[in-house]
C-alpha positions in Angstrom: -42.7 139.2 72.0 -41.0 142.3 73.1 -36.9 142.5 73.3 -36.1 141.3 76.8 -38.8 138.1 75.9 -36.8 137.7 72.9 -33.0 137.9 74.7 -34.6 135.3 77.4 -35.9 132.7 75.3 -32.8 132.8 73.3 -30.8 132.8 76.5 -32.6 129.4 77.5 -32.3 127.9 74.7 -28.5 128.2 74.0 -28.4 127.1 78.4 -28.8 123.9 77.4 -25.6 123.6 74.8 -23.5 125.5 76.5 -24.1 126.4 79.6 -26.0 128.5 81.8 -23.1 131.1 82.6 -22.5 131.5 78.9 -26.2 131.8 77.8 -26.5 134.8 80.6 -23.5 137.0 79.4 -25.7 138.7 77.0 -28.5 139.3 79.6 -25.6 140.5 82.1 -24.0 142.7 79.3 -27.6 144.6 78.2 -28.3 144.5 82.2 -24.9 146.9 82.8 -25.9 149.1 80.2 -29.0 149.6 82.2 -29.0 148.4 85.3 -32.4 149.7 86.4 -34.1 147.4 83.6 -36.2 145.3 85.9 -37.1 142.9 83.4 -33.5 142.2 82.5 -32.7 141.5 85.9 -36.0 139.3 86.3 -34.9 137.3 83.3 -31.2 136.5 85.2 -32.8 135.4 88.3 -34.5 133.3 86.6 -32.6 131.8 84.0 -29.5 131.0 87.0 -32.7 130.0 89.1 -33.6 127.2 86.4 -29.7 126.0 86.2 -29.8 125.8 89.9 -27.3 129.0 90.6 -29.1 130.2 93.5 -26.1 132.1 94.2 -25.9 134.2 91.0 -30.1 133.9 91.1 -29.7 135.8 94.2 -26.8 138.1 93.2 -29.1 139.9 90.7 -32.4 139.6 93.4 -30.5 140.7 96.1 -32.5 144.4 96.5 -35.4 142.9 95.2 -38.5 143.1 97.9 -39.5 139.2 96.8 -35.6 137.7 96.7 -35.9 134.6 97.3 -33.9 134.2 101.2 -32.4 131.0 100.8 -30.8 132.6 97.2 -29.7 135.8 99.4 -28.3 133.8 101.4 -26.2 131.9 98.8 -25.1 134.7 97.7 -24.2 136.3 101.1 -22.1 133.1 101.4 -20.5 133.2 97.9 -19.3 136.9 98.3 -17.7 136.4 101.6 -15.5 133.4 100.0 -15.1 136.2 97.3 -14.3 138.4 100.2 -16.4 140.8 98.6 -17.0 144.4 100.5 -20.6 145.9 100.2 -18.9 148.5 97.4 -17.9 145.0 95.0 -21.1 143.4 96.2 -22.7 146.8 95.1 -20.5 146.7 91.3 -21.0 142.7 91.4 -25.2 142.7 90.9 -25.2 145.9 89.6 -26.6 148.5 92.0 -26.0 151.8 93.0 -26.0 153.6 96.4 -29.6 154.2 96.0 -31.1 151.0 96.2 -30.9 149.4 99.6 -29.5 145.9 100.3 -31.2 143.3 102.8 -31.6 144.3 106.7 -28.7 142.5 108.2 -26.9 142.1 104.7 -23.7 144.0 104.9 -23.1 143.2 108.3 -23.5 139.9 108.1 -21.2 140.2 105.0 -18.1 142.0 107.3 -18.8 139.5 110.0 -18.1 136.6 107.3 -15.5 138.5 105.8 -13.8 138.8 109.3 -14.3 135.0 110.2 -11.8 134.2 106.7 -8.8 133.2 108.4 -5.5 133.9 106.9 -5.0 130.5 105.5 -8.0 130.8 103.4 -6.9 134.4 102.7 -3.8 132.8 101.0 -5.3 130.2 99.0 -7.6 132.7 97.4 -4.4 133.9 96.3 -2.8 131.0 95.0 -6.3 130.4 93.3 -6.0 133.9 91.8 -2.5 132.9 90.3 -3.7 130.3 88.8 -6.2 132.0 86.9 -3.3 133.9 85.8 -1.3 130.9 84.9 -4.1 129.7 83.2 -4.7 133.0 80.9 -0.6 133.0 80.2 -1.2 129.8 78.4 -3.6 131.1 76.2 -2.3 133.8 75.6 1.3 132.2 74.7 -0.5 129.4 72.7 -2.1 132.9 70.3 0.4 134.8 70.2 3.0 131.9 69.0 0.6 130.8 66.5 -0.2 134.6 65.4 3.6 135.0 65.4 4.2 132.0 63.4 1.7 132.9 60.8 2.5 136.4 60.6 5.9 137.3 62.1 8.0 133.9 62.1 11.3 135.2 63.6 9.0 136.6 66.7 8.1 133.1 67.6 10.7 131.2 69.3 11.2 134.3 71.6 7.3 134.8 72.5 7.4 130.9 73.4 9.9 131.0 75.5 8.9 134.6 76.8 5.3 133.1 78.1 7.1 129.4 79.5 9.1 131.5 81.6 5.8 134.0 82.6 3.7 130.3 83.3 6.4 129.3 85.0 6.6 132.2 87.6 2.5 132.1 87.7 2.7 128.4 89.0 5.8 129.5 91.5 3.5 132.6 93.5 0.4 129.8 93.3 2.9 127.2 94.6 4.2 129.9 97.3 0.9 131.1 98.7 -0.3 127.5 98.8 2.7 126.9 101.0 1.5 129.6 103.3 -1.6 129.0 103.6 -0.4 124.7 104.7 2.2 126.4 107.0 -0.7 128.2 108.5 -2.5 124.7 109.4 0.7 123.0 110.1 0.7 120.8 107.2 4.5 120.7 107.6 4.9 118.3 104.5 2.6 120.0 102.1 4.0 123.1 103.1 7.5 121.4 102.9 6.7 120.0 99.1 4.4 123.1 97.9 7.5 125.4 98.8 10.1 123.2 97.1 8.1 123.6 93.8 7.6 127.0 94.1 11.3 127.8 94.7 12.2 125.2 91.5 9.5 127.4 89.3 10.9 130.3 90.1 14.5 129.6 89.5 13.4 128.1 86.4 11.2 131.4 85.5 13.4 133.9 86.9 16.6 132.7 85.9 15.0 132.0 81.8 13.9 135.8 82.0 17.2 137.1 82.6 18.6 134.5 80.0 16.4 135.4 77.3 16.6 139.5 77.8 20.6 138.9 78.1 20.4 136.9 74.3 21.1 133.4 76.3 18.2 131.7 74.9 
């Protein structure tokens, strides 16, 4: 069984405890050190084909001469809720300039991109803070517990530090959600969203400028 065999099998077999995007990350990671390995990339479409990711099946097919159109397709669809350009679609499966995507691909992928209307522009936004807020509290919850361990005086002072960073993530999230309800005249979403926000960020702002003046 040669390498790539080897990676695959393993990659199926660890699918099923935990999880098809995990089992693939050492696939993707060999495939961007060489992205012209066909039989990586083979061994991605198919492994997201058999977990029934037609989109990521497609993102790594997407040049191929036999992709699969419905999986194209998904993944045409996911990169314009990305709003993906043909240069991220391009860093996204892994291609360069010279391999040529689908007849009809990046147009179809500006003319998507142009149909995203501002409020879904927004909540992509308020998504993308949330990610943030939800890497801050990791990253508070380590760096506490390193501090504690290691550094114990540090502690109190990182906690608070990253309460008052979570607490400014949530109030952008809040604030582009508000937008983006303003935009479809959900007056009382909009109304609520924005009254969070502007609470968080008092909250965040205010606790920064407390605990860099020695208040807290």
């Amino acid at each position: 069984m040669g390498t790539t065999d080897a990676a695959m099998a393993d990659a199926f077999d660890r699918a099923a405890v935990v999880g098809t995007g995990r089992a693939a990350r050492p696939l993707r990671s060999a495939l961007e050190r060489d992205p012209h390995d066909a039989d990586l990339r083979t061994a991605l479409v198919v492994l997201y084909r058999a977990g029934g990711a037609r989109e990521q099946a497609g993102r790594y097919s997407v040049a191929a001469p036999d992709a699969d159109p419905d999986e194209v397709s998904a993944y045409l669809r996911w990169a314009i809720a990305q709003g993906a350009d043909e240069a991220r679609v391009r860093r996204l499966s892994l291609l360069d300039d010279s391999q040529p995507l689908p007849d009809g691909f990046v147009a179809d992928l500006a003319a998507g991109r142009a149909r995203r209307t501002p409020a879904e522009a927004w909540e992509t936004r308020g998504g993308t803070a949330m990610f943030v807020f939800g890497a801050l509290i990791v990253i508070t919850l380590v760096a506490t517990f390193a501090a504690v361990i290691f550094w114990a005086p540090a502690a109190p002072f990182i906690a608070h530090l990253g309460s008052r960073l979570v607490a400014l993530a949530w109030a952008v999230a809040f604030a582009c959600f508000t937008v983006a309800d303003a935009l479809r005249h959900r007056s009382k979403n909009a109304a609520f969203k924005g009254v969070v926000s502007a609470v968080l960020f008092t909250f965040g702002s205010a606790g920064l400028v407390s605990l860099f003046t020695g208040g807290a």
